[in-house]
KELUM-775849 format. One record per residue: x, y, z of N, C-alpha, C in turn. Coordinates in steps of 0.02 Angstrom, whole numbers, plus 50000, padded with zeros to 5 digits. Layout:
   neast   nnorth     nup   caeast   canorth    caup   ceast   cnorth     cup
       X        Y       Z        X         Y       Z       X        Y       Z
...
end
This chain:
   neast   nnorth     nup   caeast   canorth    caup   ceast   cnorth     cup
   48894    52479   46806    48957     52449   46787   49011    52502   46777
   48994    52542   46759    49050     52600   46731   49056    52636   46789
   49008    52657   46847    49024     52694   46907   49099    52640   46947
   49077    52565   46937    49118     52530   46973   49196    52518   46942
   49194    52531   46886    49265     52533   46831   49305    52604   46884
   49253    52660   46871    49276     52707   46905   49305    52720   46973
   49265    52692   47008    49285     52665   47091   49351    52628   47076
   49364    52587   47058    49419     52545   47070   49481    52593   47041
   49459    52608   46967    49503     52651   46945   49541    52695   46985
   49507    52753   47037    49541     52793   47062   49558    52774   47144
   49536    52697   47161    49568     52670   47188   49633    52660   47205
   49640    52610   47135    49701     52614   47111   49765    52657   47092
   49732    52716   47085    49802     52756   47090   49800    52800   47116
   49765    52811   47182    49795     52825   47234   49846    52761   47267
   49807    52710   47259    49864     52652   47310   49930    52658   47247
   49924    52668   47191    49994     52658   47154   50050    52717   47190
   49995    52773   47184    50047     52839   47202   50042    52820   47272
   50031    52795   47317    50039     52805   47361   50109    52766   47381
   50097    52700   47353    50167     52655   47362   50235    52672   47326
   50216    52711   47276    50287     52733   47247   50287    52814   47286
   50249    52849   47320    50296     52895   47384   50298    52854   47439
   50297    52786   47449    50310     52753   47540   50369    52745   47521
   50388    52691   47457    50453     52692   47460   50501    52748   47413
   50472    52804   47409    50540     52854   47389   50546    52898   47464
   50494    52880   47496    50493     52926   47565   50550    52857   47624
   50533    52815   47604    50596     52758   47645   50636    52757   47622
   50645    52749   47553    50708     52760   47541   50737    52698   47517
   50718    52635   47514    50732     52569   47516   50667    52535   47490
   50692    52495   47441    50627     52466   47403   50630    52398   47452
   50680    52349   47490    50666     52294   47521   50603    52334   47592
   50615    52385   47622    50608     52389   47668   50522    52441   47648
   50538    52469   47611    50464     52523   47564   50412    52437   47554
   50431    52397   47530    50380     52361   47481   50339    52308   47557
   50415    52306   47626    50371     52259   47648   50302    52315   47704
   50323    52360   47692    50286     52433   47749   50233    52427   47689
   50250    52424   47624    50141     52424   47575   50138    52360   47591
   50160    52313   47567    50112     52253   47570   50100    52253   47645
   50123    52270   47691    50088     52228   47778   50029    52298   47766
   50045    52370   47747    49993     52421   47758   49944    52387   47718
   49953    52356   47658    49892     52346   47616   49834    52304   47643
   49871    52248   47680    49826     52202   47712   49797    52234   47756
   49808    52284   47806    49793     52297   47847   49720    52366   47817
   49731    52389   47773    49682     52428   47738   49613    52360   47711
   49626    52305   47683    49612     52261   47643   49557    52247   47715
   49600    52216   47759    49566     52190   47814   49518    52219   47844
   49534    52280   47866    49490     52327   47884   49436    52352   47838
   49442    52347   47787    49371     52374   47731   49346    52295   47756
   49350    52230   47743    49321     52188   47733   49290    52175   47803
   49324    52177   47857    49297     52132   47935   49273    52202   47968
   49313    52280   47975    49302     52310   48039   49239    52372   48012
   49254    52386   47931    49204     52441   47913   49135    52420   47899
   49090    52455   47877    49020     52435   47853   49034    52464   47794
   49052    52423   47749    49046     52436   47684   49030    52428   47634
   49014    52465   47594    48966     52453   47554   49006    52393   47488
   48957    52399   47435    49016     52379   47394   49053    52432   47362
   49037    52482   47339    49084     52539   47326   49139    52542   47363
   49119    52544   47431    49195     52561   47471   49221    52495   47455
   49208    52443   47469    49244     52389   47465   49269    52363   47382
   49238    52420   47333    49285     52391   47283   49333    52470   47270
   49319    52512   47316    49396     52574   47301   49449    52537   47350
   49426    52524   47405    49490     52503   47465   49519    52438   47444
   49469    52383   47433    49520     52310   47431   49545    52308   47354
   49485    52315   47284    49500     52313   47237   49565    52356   47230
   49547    52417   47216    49569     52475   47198   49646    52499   47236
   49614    52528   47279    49689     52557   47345   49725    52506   47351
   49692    52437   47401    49766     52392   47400   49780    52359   47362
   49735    52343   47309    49770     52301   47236   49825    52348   47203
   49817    52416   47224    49862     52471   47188   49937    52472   47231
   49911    52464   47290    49969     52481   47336   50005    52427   47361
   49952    52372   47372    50016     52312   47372   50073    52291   47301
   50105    52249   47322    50161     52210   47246   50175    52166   47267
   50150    52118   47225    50182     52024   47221   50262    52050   47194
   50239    52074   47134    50289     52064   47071   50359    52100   47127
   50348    52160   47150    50410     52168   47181   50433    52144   47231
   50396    52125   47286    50414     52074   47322   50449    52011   47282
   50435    51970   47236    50469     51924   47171   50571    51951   47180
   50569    52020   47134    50588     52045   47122   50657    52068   47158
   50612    52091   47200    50666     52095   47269   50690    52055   47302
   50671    51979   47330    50677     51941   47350   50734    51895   47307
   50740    51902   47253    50787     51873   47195   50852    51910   47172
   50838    51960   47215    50895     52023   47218   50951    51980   47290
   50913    51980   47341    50948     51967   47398   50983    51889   47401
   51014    51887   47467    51030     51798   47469   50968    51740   47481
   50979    51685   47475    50916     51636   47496   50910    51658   47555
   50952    51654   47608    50909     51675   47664   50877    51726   47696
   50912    51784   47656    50869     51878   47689   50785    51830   47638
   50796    51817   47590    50728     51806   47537   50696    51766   47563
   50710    51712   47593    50666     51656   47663   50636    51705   47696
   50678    51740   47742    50651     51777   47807   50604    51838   47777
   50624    51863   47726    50587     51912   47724   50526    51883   47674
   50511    51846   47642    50439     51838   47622   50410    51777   47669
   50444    51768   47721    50417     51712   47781   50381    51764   47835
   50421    51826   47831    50389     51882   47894   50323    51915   47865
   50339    51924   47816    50275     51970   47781   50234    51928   47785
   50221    51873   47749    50150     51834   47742   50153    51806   47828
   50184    51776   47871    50169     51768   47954   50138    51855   47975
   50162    51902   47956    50133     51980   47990   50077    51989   47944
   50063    51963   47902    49996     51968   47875   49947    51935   47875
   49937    51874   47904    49911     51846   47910   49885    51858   47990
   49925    51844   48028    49930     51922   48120   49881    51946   48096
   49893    52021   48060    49861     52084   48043   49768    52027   48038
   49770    52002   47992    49701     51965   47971   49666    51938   48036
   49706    51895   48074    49677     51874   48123   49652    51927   48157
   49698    51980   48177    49657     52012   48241   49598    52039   48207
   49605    52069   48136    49552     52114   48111   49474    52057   48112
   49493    51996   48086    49434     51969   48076   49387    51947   48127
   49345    51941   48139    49271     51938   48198   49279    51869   48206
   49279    51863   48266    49283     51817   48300   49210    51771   48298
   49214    51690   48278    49168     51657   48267   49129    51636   48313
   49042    51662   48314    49001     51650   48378   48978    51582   48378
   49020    51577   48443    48972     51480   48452   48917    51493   48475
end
């Protein structure tokens, strides 16, 4: 139990530090937050459908890294900053490009 506290733990902040240098390295928190959340899924996806992973890896990468590196709350946040419609389009693109990202990653069902 405590190895797995640990796993997630430094999971997590790497994905924290990692998302607060994507967006000081973009430069733009609308445009930083939607580059983590589509990267996060795409980390998320890939630990879960394309790696062999254990549960360790799968609780540093999905728990840990992209629970760290994605944000609801700023996505919220941001989206309440802009007009109704940049805030339509842009939490309509992210969850449509994330859900993309999921499909291709996930294994295709054998009939």
């Amino acid at each position: 139990m405590l190895i797995n506290l640990l796993i997630v733990s430094l999971g997590g902040v790497v994905g924290s530090v990692s998302r607060w240098q994507t967006i000081e390295i973009v430069g733009s928190s609308l445009i930083g937050v939607f580059i983590v959340n589509i990267l996060g899924v795409l980390v998320a996806g890939v630990a879960a459908y394309r790696m062999k992973a254990t549960e360790a890896k799968q609780l540093f990468w999905i728990t840990g890294f992209a629970g760290g590196f994605t944000t609801f709350s700023s996505l919220a946040l941001i989206s309440t900053e802009e007009s109704i419609v940049t805030s339509s389009i842009y939490v309509t693109a992210m969850l449509v490009i994330s859900m993309l990202v999921l499909t291709v990653l996930r294994p295709k069902a054998k009939k």
